[in-house]
mmCIF file of the N, C-alpha and C atoms, coordinates in Angstrom:
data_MODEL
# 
_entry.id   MODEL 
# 
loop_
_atom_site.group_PDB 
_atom_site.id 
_atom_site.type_symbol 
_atom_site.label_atom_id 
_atom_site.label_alt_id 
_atom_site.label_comp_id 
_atom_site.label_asym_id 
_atom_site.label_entity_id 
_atom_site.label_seq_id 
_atom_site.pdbx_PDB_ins_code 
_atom_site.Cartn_x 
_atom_site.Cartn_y 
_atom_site.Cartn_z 
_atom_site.occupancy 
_atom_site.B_iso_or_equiv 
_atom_site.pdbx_formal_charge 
_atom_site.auth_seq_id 
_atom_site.auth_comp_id 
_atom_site.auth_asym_id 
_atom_site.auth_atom_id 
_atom_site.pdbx_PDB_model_num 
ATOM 1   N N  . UNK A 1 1  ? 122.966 84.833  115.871 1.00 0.00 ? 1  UNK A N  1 
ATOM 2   C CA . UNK A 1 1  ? 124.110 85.508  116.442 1.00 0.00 ? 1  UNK A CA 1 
ATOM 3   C C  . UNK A 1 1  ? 125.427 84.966  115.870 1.00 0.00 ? 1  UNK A C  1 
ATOM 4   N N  . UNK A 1 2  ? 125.559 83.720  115.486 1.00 0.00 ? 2  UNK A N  1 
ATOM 5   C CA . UNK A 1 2  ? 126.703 82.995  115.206 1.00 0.00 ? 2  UNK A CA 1 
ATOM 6   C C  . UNK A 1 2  ? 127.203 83.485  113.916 1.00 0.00 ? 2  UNK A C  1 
ATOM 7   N N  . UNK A 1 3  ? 125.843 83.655  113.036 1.00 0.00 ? 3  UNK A N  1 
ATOM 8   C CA . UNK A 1 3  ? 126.057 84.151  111.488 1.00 0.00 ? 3  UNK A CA 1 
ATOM 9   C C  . UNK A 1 3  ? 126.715 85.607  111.468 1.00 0.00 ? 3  UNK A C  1 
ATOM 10  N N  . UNK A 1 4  ? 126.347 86.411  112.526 1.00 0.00 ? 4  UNK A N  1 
ATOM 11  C CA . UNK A 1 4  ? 127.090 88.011  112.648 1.00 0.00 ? 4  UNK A CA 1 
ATOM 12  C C  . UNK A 1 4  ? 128.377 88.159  113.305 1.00 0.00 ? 4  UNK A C  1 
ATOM 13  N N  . UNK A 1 5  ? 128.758 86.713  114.002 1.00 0.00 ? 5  UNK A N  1 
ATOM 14  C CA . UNK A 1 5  ? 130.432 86.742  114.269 1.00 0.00 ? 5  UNK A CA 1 
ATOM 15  C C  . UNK A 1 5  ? 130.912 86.224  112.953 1.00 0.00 ? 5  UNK A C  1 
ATOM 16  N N  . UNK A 1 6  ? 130.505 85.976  111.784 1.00 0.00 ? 6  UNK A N  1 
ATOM 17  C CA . UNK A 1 6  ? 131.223 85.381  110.858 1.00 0.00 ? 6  UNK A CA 1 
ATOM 18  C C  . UNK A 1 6  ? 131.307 86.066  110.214 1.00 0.00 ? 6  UNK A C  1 
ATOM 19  N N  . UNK A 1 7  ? 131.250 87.443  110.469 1.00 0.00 ? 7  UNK A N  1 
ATOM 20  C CA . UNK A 1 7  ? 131.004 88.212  109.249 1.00 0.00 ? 7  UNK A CA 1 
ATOM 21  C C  . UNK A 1 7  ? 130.245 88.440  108.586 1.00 0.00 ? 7  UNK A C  1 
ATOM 22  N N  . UNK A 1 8  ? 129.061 88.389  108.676 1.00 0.00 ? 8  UNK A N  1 
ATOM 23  C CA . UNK A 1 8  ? 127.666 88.852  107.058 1.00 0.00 ? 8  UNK A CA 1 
ATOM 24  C C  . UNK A 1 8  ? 126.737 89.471  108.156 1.00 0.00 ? 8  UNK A C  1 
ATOM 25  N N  . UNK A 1 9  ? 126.530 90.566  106.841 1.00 0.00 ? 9  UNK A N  1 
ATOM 26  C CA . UNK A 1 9  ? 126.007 91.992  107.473 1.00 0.00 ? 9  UNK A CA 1 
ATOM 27  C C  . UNK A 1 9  ? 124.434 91.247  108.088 1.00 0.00 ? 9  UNK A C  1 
ATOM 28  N N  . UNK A 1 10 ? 124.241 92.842  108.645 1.00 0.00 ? 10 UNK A N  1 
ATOM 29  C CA . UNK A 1 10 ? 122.500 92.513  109.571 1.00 0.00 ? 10 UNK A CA 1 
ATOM 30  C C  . UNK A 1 10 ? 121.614 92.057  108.829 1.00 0.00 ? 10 UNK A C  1 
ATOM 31  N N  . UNK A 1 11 ? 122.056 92.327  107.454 1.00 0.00 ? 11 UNK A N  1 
ATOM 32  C CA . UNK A 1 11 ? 120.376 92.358  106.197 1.00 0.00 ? 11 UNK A CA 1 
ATOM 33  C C  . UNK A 1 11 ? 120.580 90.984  106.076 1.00 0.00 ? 11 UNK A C  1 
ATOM 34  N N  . UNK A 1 12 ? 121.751 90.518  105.458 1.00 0.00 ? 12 UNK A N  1 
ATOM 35  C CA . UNK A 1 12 ? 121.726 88.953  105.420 1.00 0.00 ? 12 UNK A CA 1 
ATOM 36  C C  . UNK A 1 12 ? 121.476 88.191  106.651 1.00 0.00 ? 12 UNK A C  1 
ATOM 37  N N  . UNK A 1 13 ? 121.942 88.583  107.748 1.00 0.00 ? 13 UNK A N  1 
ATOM 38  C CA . UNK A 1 13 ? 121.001 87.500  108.463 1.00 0.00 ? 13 UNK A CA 1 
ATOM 39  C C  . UNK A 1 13 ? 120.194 87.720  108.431 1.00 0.00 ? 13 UNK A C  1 
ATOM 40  N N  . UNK A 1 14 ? 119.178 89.089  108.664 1.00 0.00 ? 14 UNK A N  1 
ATOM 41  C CA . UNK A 1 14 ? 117.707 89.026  108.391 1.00 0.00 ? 14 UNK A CA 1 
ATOM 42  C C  . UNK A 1 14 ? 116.801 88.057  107.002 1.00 0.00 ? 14 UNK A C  1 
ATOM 43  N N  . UNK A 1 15 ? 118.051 88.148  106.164 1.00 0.00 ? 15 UNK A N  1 
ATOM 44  C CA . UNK A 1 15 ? 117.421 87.292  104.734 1.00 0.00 ? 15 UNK A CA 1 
ATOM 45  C C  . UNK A 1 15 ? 117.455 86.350  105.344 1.00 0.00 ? 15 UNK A C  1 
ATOM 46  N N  . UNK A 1 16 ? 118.382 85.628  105.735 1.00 0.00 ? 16 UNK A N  1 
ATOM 47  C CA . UNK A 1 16 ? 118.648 83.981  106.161 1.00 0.00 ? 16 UNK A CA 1 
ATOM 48  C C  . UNK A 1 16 ? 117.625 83.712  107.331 1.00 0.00 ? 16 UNK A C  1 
ATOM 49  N N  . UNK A 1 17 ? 117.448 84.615  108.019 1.00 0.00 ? 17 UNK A N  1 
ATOM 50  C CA . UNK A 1 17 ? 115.870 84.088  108.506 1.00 0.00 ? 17 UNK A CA 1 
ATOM 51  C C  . UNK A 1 17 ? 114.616 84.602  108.068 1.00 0.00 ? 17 UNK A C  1 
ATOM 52  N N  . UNK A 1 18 ? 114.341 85.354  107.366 1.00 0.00 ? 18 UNK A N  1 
ATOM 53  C CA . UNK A 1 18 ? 113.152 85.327  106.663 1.00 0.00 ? 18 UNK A CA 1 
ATOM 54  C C  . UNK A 1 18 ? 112.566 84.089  105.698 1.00 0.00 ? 18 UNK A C  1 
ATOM 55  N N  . UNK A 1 19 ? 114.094 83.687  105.312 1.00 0.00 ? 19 UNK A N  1 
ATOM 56  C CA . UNK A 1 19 ? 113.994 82.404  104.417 1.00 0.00 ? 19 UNK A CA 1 
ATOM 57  C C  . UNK A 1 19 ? 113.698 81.200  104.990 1.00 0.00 ? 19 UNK A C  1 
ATOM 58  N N  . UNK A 1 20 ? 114.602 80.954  106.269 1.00 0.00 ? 20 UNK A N  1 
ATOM 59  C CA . UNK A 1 20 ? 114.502 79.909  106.982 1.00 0.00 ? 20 UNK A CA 1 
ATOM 60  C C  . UNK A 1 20 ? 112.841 79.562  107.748 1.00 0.00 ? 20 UNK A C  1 
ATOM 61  N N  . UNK A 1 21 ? 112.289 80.982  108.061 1.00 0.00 ? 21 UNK A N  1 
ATOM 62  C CA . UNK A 1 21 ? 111.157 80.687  108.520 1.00 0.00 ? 21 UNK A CA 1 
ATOM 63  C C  . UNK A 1 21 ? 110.012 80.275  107.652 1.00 0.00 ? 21 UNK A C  1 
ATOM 64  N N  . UNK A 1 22 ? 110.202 81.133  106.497 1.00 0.00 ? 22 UNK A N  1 
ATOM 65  C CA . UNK A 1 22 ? 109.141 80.784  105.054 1.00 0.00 ? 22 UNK A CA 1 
ATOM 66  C C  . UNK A 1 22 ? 109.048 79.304  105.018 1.00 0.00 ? 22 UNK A C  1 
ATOM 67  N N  . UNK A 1 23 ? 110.155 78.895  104.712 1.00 0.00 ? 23 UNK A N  1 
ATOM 68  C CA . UNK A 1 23 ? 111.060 77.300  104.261 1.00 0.00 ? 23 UNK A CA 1 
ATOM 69  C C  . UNK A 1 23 ? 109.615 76.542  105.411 1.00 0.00 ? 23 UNK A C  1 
ATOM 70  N N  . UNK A 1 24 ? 110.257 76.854  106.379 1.00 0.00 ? 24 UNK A N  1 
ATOM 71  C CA . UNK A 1 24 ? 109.570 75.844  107.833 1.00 0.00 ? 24 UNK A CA 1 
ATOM 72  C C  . UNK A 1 24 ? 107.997 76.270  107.853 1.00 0.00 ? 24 UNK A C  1 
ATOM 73  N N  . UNK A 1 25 ? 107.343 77.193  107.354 1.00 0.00 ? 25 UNK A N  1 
ATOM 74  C CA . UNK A 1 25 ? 106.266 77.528  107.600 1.00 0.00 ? 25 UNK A CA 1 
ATOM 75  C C  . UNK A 1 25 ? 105.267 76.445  106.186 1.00 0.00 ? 25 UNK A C  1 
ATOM 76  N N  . UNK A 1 26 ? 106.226 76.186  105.482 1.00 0.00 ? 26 UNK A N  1 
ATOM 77  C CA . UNK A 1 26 ? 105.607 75.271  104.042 1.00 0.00 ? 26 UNK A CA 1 
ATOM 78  C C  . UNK A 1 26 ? 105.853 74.180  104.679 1.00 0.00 ? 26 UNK A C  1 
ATOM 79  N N  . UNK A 1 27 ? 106.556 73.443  105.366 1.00 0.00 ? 27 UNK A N  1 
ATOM 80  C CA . UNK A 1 27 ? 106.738 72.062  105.828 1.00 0.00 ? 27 UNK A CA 1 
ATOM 81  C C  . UNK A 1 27 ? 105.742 71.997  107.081 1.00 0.00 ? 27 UNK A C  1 
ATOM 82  N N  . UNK A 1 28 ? 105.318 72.863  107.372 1.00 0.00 ? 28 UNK A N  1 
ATOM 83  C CA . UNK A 1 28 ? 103.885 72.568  108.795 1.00 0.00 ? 28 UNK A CA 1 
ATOM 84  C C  . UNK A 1 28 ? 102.568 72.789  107.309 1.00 0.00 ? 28 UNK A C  1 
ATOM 85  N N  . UNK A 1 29 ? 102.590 73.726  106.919 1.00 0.00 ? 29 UNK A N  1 
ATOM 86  C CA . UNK A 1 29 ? 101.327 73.469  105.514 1.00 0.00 ? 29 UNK A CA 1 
ATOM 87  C C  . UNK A 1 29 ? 101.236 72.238  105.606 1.00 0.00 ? 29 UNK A C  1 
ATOM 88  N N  . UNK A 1 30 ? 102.163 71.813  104.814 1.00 0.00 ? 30 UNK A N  1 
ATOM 89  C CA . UNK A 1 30 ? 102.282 70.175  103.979 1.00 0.00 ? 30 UNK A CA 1 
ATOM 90  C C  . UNK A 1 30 ? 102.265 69.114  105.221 1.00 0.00 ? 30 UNK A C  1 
ATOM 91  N N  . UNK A 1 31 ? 102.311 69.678  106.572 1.00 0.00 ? 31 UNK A N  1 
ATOM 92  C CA . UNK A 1 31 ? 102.168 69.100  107.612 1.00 0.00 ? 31 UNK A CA 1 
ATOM 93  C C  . UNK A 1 31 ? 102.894 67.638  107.464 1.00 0.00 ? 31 UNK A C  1 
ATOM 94  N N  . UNK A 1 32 ? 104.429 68.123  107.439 1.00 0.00 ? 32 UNK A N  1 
ATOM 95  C CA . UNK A 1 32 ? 106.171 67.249  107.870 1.00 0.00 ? 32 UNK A CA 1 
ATOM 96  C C  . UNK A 1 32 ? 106.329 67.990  108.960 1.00 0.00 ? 32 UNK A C  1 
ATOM 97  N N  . UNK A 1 33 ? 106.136 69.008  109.795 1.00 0.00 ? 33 UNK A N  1 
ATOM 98  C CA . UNK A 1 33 ? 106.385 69.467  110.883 1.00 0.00 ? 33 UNK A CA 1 
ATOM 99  C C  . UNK A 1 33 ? 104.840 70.137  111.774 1.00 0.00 ? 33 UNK A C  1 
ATOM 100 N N  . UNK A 1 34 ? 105.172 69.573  112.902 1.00 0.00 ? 34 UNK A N  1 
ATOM 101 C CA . UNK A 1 34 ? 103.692 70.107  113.522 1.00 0.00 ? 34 UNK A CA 1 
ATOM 102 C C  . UNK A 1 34 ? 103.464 71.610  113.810 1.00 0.00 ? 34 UNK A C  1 
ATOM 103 N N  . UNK A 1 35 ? 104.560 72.233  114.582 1.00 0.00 ? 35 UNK A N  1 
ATOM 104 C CA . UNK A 1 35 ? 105.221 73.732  114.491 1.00 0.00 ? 35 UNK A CA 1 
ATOM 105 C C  . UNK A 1 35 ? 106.505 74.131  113.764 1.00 0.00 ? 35 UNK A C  1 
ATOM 106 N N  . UNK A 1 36 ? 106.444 75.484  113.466 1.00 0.00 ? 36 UNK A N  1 
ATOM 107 C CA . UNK A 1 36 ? 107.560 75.845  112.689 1.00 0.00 ? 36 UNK A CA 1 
ATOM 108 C C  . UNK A 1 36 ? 108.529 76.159  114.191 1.00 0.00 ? 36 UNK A C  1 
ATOM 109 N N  . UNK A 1 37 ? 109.689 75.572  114.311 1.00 0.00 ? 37 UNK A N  1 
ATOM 110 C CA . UNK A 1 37 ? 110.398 76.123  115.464 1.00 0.00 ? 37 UNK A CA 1 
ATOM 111 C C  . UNK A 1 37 ? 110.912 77.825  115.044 1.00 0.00 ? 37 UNK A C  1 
ATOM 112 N N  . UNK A 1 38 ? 111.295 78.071  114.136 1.00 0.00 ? 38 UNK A N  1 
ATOM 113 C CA . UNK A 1 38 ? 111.681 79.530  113.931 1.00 0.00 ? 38 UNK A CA 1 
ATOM 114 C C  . UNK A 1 38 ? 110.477 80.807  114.126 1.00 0.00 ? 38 UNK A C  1 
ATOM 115 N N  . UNK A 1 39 ? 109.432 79.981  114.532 1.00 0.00 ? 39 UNK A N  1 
ATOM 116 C CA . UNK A 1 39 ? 108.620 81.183  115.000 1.00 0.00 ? 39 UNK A CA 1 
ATOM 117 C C  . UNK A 1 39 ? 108.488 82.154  116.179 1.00 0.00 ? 39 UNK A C  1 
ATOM 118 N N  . UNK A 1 40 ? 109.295 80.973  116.966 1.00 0.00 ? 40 UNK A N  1 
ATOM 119 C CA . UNK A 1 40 ? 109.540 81.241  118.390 1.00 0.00 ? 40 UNK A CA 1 
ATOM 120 C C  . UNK A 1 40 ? 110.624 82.533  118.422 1.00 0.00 ? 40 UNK A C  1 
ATOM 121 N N  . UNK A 1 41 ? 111.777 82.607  117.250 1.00 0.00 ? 41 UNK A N  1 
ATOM 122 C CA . UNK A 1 41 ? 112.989 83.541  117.133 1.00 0.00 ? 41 UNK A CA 1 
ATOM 123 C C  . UNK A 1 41 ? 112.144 84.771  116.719 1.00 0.00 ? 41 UNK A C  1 
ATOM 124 N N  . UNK A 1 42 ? 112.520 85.549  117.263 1.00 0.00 ? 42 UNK A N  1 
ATOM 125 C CA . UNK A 1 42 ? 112.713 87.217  116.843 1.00 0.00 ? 42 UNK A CA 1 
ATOM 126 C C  . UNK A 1 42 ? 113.341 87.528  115.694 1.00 0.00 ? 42 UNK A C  1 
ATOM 127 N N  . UNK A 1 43 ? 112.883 88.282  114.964 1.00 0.00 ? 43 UNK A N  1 
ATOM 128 C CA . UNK A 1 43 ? 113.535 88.849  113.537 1.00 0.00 ? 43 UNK A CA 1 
ATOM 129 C C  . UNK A 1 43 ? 114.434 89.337  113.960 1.00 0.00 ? 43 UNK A C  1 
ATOM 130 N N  . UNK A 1 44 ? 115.785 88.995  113.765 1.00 0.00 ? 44 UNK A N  1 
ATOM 131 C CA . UNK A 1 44 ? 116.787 89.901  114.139 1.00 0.00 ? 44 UNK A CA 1 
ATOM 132 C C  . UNK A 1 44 ? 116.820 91.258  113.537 1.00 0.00 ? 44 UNK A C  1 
ATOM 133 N N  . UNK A 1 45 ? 117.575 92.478  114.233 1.00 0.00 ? 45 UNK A N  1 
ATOM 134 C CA . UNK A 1 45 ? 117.370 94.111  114.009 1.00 0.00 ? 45 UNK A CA 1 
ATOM 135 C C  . UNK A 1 45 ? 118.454 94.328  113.331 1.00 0.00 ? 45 UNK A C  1 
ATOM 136 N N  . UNK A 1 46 ? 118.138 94.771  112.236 1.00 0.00 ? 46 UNK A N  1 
ATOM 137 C CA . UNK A 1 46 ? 119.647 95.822  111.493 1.00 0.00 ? 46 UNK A CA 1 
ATOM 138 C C  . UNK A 1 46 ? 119.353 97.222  111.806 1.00 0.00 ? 46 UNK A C  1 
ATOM 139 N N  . UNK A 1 47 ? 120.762 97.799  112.154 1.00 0.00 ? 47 UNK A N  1 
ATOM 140 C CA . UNK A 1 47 ? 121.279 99.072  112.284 1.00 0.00 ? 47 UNK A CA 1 
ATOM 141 C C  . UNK A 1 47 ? 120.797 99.685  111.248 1.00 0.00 ? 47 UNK A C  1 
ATOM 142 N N  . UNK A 1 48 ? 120.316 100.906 111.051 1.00 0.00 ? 48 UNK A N  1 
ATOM 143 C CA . UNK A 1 48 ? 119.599 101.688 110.368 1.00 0.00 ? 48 UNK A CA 1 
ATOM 144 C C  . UNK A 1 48 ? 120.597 103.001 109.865 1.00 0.00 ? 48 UNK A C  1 
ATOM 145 N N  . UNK A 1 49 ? 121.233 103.430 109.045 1.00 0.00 ? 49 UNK A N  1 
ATOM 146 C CA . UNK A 1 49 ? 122.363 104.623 108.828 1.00 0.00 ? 49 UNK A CA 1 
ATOM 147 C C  . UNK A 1 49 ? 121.928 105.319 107.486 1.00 0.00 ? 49 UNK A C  1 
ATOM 148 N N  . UNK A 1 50 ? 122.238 106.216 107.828 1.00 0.00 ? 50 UNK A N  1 
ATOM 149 C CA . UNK A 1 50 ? 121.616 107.719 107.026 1.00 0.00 ? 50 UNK A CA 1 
ATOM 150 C C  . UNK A 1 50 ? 122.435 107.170 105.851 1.00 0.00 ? 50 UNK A C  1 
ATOM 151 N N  . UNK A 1 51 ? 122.314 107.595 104.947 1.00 0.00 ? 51 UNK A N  1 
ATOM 152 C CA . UNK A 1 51 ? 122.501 107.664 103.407 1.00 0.00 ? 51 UNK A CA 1 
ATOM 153 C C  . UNK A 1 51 ? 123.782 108.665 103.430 1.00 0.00 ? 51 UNK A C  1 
ATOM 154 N N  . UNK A 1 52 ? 124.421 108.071 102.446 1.00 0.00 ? 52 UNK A N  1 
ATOM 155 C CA . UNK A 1 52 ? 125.414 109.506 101.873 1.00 0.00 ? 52 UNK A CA 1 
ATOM 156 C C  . UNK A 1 52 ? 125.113 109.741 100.780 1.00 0.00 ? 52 UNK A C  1 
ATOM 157 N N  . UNK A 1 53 ? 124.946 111.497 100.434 1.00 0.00 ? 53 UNK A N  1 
ATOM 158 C CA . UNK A 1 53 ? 124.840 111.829 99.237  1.00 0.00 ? 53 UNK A CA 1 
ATOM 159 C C  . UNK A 1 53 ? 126.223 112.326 98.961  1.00 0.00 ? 53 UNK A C  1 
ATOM 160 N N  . UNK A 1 54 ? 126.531 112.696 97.613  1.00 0.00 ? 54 UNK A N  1 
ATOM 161 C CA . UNK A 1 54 ? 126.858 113.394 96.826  1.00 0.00 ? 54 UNK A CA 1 
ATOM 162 C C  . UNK A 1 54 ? 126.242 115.114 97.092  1.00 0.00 ? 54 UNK A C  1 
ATOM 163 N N  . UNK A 1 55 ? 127.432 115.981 97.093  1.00 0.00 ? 55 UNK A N  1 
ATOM 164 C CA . UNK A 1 55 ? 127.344 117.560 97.373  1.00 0.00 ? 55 UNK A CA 1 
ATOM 165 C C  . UNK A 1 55 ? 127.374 117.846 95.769  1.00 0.00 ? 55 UNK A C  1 
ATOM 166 N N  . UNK A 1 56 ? 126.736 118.991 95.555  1.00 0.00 ? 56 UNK A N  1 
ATOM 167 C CA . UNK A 1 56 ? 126.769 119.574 93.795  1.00 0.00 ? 56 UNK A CA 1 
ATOM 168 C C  . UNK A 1 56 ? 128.451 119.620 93.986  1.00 0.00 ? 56 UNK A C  1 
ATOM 169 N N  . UNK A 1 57 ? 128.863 120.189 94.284  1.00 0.00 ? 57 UNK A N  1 
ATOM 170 C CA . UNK A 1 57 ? 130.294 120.176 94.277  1.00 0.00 ? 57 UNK A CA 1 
ATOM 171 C C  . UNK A 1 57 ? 131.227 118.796 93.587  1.00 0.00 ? 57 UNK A C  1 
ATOM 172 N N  . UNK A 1 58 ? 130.591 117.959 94.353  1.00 0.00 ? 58 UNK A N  1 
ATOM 173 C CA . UNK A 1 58 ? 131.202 116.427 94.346  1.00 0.00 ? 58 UNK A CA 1 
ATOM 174 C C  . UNK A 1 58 ? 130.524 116.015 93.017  1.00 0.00 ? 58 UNK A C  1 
ATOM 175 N N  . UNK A 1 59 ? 129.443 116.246 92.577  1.00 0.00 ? 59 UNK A N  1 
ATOM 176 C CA . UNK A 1 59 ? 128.669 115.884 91.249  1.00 0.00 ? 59 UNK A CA 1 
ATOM 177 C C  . UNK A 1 59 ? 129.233 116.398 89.911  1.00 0.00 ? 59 UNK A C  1 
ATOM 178 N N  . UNK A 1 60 ? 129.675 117.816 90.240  1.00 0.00 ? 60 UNK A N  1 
ATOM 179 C CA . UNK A 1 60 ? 130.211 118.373 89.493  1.00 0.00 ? 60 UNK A CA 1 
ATOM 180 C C  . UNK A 1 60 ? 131.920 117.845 88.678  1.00 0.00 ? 60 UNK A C  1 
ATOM 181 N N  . UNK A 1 61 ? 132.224 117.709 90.034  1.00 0.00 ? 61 UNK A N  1 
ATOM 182 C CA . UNK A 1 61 ? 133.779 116.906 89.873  1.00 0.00 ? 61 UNK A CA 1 
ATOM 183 C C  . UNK A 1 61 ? 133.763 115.497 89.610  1.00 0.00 ? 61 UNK A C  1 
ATOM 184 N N  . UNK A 1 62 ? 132.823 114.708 89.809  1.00 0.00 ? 62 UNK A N  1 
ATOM 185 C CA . UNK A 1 62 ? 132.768 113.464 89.145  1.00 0.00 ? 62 UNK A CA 1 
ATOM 186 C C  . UNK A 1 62 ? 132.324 113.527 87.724  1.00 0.00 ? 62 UNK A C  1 
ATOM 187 N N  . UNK A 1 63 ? 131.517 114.295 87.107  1.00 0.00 ? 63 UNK A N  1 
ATOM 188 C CA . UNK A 1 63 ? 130.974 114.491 86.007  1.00 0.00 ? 63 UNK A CA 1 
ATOM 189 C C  . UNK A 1 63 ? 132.268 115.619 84.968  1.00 0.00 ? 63 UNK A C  1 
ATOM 190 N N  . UNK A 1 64 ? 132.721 116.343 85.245  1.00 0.00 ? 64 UNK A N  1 
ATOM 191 C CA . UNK A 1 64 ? 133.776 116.919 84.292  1.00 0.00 ? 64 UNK A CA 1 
ATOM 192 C C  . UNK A 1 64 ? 134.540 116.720 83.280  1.00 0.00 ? 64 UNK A C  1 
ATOM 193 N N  . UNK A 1 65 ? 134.917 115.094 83.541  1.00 0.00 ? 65 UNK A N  1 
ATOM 194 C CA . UNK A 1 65 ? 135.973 114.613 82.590  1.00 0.00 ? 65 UNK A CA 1 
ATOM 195 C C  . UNK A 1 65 ? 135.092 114.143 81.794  1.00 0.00 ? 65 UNK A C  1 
ATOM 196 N N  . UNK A 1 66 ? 133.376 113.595 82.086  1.00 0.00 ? 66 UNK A N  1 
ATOM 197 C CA . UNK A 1 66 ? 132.200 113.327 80.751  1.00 0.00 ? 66 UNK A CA 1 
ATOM 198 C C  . UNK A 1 66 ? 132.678 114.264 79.717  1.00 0.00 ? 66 UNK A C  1 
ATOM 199 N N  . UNK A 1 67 ? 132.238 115.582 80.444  1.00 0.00 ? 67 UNK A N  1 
ATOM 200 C CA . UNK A 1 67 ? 131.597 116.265 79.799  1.00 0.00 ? 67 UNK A CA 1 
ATOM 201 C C  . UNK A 1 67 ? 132.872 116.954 78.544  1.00 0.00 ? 67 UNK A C  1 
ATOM 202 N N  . UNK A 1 68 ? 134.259 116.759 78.614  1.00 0.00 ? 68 UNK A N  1 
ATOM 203 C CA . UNK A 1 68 ? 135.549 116.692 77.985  1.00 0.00 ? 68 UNK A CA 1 
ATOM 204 C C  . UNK A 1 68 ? 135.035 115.899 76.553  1.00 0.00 ? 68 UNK A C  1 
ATOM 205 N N  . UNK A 1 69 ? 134.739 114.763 76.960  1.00 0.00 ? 69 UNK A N  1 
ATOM 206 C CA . UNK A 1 69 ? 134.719 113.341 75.920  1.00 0.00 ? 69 UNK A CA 1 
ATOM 207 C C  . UNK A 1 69 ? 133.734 113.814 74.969  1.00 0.00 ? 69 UNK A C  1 
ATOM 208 N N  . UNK A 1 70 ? 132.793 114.143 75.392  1.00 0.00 ? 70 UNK A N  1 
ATOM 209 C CA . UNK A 1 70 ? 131.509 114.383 74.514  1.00 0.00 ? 70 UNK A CA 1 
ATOM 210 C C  . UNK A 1 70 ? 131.860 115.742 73.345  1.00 0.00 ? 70 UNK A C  1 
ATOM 211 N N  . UNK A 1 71 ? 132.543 116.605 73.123  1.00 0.00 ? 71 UNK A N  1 
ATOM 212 C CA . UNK A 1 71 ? 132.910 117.435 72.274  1.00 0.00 ? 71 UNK A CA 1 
ATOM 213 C C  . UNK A 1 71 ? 133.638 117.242 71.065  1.00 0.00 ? 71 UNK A C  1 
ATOM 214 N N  . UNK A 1 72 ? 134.263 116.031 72.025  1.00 0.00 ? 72 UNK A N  1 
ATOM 215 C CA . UNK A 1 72 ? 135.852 115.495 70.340  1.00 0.00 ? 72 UNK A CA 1 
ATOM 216 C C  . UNK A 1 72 ? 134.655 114.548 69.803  1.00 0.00 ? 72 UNK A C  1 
# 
């Protein structure tokens, strides 16, 4: 929670604990820790948001001034 008042999006904290738990799950292997404490945490949830496309319209008008260059 502390890492999402600081600013960095949902995915990065999800990285920063996917990592953190991996990390701790090799130190109970190698058995330096008896349990991984981050197992106990919940994967934190990122917000899920539709995609924006591009309209042919909008494709068209980004692509125009290419298609200028390519003739000279």
């Amino acid at each position: 929670m502390l890492k999402r008042r600081s600013g960095l999006s949902a995915s990065t904290v999800r990285t920063i604990h996917t990592v953190l738990r991996s990390v701790l799950e090799v130190a109970v292997r190698d058995q330096l820790m008896r349990r991984n404490p981050a197992a106990a945490v919940r994967r934190p949830g990122a917000e899920r948001r539709e995609a924006a496309y591009l309209t042919g319209a909008q494709v068209t008008t980004l692509l125009s001034p290419e298609r200028g260059s390519d003739s000279t």
